[in-house]
C-alpha positions in Angstrom: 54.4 -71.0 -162.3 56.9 -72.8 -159.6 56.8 -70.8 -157.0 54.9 -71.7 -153.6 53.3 -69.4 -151.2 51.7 -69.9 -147.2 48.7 -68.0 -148.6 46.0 -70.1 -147.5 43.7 -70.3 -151.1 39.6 -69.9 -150.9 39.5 -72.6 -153.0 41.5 -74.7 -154.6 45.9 -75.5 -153.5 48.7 -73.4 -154.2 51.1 -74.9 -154.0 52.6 -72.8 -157.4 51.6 -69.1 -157.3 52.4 -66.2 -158.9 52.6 -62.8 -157.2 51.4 -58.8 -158.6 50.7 -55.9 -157.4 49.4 -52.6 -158.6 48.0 -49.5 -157.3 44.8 -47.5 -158.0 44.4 -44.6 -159.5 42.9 -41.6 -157.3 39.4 -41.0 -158.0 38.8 -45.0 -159.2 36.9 -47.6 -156.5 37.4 -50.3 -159.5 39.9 -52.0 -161.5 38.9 -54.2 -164.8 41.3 -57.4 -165.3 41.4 -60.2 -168.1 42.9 -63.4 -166.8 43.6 -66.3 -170.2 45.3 -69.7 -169.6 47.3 -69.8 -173.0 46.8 -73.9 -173.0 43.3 -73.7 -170.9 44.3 -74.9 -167.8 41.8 -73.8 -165.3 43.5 -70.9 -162.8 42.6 -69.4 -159.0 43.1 -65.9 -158.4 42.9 -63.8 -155.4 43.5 -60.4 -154.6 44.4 -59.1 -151.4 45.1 -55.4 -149.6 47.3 -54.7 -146.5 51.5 -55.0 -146.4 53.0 -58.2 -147.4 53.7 -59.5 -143.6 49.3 -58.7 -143.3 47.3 -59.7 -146.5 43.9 -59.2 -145.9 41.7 -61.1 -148.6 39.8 -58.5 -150.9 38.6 -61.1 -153.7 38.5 -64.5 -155.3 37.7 -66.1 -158.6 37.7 -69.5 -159.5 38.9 -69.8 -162.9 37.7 -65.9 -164.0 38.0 -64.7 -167.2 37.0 -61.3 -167.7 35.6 -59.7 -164.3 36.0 -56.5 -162.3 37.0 -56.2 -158.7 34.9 -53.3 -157.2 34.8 -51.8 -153.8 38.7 -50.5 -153.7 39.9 -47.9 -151.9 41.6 -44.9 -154.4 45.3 -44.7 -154.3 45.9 -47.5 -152.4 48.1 -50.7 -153.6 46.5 -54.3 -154.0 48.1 -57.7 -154.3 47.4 -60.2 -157.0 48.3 -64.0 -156.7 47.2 -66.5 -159.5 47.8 -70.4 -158.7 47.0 -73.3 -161.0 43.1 -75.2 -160.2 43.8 -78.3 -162.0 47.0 -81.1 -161.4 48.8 -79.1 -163.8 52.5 -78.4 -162.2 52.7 -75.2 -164.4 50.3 -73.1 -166.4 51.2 -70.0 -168.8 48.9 -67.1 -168.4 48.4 -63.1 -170.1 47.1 -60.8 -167.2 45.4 -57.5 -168.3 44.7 -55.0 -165.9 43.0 -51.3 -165.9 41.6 -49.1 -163.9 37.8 -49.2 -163.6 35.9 -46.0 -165.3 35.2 -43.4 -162.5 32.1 -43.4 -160.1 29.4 -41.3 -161.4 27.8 -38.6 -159.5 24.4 -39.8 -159.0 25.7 -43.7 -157.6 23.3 -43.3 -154.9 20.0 -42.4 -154.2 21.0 -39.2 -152.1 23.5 -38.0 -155.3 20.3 -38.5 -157.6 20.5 -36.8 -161.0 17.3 -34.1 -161.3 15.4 -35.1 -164.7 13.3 -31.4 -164.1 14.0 -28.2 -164.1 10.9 -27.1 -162.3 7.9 -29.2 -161.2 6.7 -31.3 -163.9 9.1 -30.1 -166.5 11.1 -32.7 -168.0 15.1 -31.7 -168.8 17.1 -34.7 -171.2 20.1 -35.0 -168.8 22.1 -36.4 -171.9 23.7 -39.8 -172.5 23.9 -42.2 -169.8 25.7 -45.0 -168.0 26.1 -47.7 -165.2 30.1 -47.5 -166.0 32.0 -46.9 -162.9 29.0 -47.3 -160.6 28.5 -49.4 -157.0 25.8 -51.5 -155.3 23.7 -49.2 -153.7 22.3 -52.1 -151.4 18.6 -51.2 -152.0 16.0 -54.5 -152.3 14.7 -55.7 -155.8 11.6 -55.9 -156.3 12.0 -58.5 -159.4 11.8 -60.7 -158.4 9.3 -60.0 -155.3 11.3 -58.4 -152.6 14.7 -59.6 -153.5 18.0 -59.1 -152.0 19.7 -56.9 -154.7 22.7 -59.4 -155.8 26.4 -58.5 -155.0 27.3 -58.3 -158.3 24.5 -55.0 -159.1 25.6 -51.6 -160.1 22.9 -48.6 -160.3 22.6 -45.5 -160.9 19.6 -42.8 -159.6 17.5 -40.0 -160.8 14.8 -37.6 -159.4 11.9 -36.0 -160.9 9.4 -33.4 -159.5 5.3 -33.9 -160.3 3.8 -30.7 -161.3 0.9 -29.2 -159.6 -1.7 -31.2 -160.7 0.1 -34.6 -160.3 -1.1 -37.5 -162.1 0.9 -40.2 -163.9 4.4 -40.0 -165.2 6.0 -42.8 -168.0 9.8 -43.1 -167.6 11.2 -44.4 -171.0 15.1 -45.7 -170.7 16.3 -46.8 -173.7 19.6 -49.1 -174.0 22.3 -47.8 -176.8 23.0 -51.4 -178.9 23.7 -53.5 -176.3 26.8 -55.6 -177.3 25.5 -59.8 -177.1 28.3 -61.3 -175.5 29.1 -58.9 -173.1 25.7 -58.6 -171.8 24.9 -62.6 -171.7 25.1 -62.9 -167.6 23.4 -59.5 -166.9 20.1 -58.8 -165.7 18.3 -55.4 -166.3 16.5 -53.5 -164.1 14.3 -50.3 -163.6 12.5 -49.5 -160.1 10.7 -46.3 -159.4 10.6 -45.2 -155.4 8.5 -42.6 -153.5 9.5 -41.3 -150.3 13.1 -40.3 -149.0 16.0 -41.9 -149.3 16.4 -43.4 -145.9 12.8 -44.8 -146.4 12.0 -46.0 -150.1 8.9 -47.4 -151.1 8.9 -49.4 -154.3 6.3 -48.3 -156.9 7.1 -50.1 -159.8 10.5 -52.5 -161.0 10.6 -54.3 -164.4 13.6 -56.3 -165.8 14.2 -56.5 -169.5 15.3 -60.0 -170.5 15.0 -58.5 -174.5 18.5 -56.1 -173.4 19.8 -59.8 -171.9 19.6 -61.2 -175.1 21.2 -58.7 -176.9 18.1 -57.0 -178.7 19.3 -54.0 -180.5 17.4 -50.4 -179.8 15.6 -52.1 -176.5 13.6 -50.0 -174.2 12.4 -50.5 -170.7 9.3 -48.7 -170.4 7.9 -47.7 -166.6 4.8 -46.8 -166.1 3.9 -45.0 -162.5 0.2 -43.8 -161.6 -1.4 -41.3 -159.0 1.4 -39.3 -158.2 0.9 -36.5 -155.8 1.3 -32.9 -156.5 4.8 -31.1 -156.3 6.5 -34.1 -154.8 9.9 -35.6 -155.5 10.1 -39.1 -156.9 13.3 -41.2 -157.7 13.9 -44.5 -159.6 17.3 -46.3 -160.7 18.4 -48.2 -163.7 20.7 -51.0 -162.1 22.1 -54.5 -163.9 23.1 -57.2 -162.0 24.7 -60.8 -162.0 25.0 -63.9 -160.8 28.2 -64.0 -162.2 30.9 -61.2 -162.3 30.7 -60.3 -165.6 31.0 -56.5 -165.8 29.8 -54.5 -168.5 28.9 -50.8 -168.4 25.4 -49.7 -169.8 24.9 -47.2 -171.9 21.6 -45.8 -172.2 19.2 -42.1 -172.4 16.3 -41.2 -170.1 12.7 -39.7 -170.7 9.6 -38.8 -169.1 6.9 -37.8 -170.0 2.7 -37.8 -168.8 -0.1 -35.5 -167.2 2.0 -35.3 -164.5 5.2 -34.2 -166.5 3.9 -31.8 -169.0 6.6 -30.5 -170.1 5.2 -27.1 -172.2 5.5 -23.7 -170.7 3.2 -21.3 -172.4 0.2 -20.6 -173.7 -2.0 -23.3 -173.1 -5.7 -24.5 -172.9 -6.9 -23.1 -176.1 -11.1 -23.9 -176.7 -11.3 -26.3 -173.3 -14.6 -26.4 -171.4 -14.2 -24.1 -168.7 -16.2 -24.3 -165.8 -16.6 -21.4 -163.2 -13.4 -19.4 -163.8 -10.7 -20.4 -165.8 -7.6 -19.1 -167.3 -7.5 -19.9 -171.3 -4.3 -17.8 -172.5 -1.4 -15.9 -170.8 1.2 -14.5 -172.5 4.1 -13.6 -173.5 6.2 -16.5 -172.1 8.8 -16.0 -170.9 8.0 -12.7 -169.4 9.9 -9.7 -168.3 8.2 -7.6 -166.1 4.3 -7.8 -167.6 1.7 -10.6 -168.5 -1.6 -10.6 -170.4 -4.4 -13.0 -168.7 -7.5 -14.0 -170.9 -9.8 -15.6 -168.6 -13.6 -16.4 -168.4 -16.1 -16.6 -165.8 -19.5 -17.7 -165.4 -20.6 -15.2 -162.8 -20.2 -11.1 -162.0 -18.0 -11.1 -158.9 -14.7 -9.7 -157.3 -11.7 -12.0 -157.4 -8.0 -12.4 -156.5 -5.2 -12.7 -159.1 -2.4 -14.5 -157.2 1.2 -14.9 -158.1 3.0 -17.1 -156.3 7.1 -19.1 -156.8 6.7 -22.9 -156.6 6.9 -23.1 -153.0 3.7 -21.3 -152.9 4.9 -18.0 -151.6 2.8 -14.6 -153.2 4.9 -12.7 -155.1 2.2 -10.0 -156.4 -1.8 -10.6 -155.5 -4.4 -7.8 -157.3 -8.5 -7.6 -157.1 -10.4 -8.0 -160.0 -13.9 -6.8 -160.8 -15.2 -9.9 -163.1 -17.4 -10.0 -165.3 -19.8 -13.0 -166.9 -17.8 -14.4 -170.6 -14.5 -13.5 -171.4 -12.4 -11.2 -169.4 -8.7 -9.2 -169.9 -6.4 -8.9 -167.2 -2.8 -7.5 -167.0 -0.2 -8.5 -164.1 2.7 -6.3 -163.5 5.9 -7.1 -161.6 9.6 -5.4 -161.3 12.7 -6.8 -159.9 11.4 -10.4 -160.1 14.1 -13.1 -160.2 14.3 -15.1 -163.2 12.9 -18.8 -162.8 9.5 -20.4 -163.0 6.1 -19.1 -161.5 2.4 -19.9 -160.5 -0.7 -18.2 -161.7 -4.4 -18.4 -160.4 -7.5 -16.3 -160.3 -9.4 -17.0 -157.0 -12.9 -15.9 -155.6 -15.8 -17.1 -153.2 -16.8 -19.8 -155.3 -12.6 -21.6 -155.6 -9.8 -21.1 -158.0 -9.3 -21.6 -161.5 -6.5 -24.4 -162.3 -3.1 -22.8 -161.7 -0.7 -22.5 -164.7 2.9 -21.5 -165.2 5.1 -19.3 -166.5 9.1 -18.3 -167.1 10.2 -15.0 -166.1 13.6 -14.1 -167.7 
């Protein structure tokens, strides 16, 4: 390089530049570069937006390597110059530049990917990855309360309790993490309750054993006393000190009383107290379902259905007797989806199951 430029440099002289430009792709806020000295000499780079006669500074790297330069602007055209660091008067270089992968769809918390179908009912949304994703700006937890770093990329999902709540495990499990790609990355999972304008941490672990490069590795979140039909989010984010950018590849799973997971027949020989439902069937229905159910007193009750916001689709009196008991609920011109069942009389209501109407 012998050129010389007025640029004022953010660190380092240069007084010998070289000047590129490219423009990105529609749909991309990233672009992936490679920057090698062919004889080591240490190199500056800085990238700027704007017209020629206006640069406005967008980046800078002191001697980089292998980085990414996130937070552009789709279609627009961006301005490279690379100057030597060292007393050097020249320096030959091989620039590599690409296009970042594309931001996913769930790159905030708002945008969350649903991991259930219904309440409590875990769906596998399919491989995974941080590739293409931003700095969502929400604190770390790990350490205590931290200032997520610049250099942080996350992605978000949602699940729904069921109506019992409980506790919920979410299992993410990294894809062979490649060693020296990963060496300056942290990893991270946080779970949140509330709403997006106004997260509450519930639980944030970082796995140094993905760091390191440990193949099949796992993070492993455990979240307790979850309420009842209520949305919960969490995100799996990496960050850096550095600006080393690798994407991570990974699968999701949750599981726990609060995720069940089953539709169906369930609660076969449990100890039933007062009146409980111990089989319905078939599932999914059509327009009919069989209730077994016992009670431990003669008395007149309610059969309730109900969607999952609660409303009563059908509701029909029953004469019950002491033991075991058959009941049959009809219903027409039902929508398909998920539903609630519950027999209900002066003494309370027997534990609400569910059921899939086709």
């Amino acid at each position: 390089m012998f050129s010389t430029s007025d640029v004022t440099a953010c660190t380092g002289n240069t007084d010998d530049d070289a000047w590129f430009s490219f423009q990105l792709p529609e749909n991309h806020t990233s672009a992936l570069f490679k920057l090698q000295s062919d004889l080591g000499g240490k190199l500056g780079m800085q990238v700027f937006r704007g017209e020629c006669t206006n640069l406005i500074l967008q980046e800078c790297f002191d001697s980089p390597w292998i980085d990414d330069i996130s937070g552009l602007e789709p279609g627009q055209t961006y301005w490279i110059q690379i100057y030597t660091l060292d007393d050097r008067a020249a320096a030959d270089f091989t620039l590599s530049l690409a296009a970042g992968p594309m931001q996913p769809d769930n790159d905030d918390c708002v945008n969350a990917t649903s991991i259930t179908s219904y309440p409590g009912y875990f769906v596998d949304p399919g491989p995974q990855s941080t590739a293409g994703a931003t700095n969502s700006g929400v604190r770390l937890c790990y350490p205590f309360d931290e200032k997520t770093p610049d250099y942080a990329y996350d992605v978000w999902y949602s699940f729904v309790t069921d109506y019992t709540g409980g506790d919920a495990t979410v299992t993410i499990h990294f894809n062979d993490p490649p060693v020296n790609e990963y060496e300056y990355l942290n990893f991270h999972l946080q779970g949140f309750e509330g709403q997006c304008n106004n997260l509450t941490t519930l639980s944030c672990l970082q796995n140094d054993d993905v760091k390191s490069g440990f193949k099949d590795s796992t993070i492993v979140m455990n979240l307790y006393g979850l309420k009842p039909a209520t949305s919960y989010y969490f995100r799996v984010l990496t960050s850096s000190d550095t600006r080393n950018y690798a994407p991570v590849d990974f699968t999701v799973f949750a599981e726990g009383t609060a995720m069940e997971g089953t539709v169906g027949i369930e609660d076969h020989g449990a100890d039933h107290q007062g009146l409980e439902i111990t089989r319905y069937y078939p599932s999914p229905a059509h327009n009919v379902l069989n209730i077994d159910y016992v009670a431990d007193d003669y008395t007149r009750s309610q059969l309730y259905m109900t969607d999952l916001l609660g409303h009563v689709i059908q509701q029909k009196e029953l004469l019950t007797r002491q033991g075991e008991n058959h009941e049959t609920l009809q219903f027409d011109q039902v929508p398909s989806g998920l539903y609630i069942i519950y027999i209900e009389n002066e003494k309370g209501r027997s534990q609400p199951k569910r059921f899939v109407v086709e």
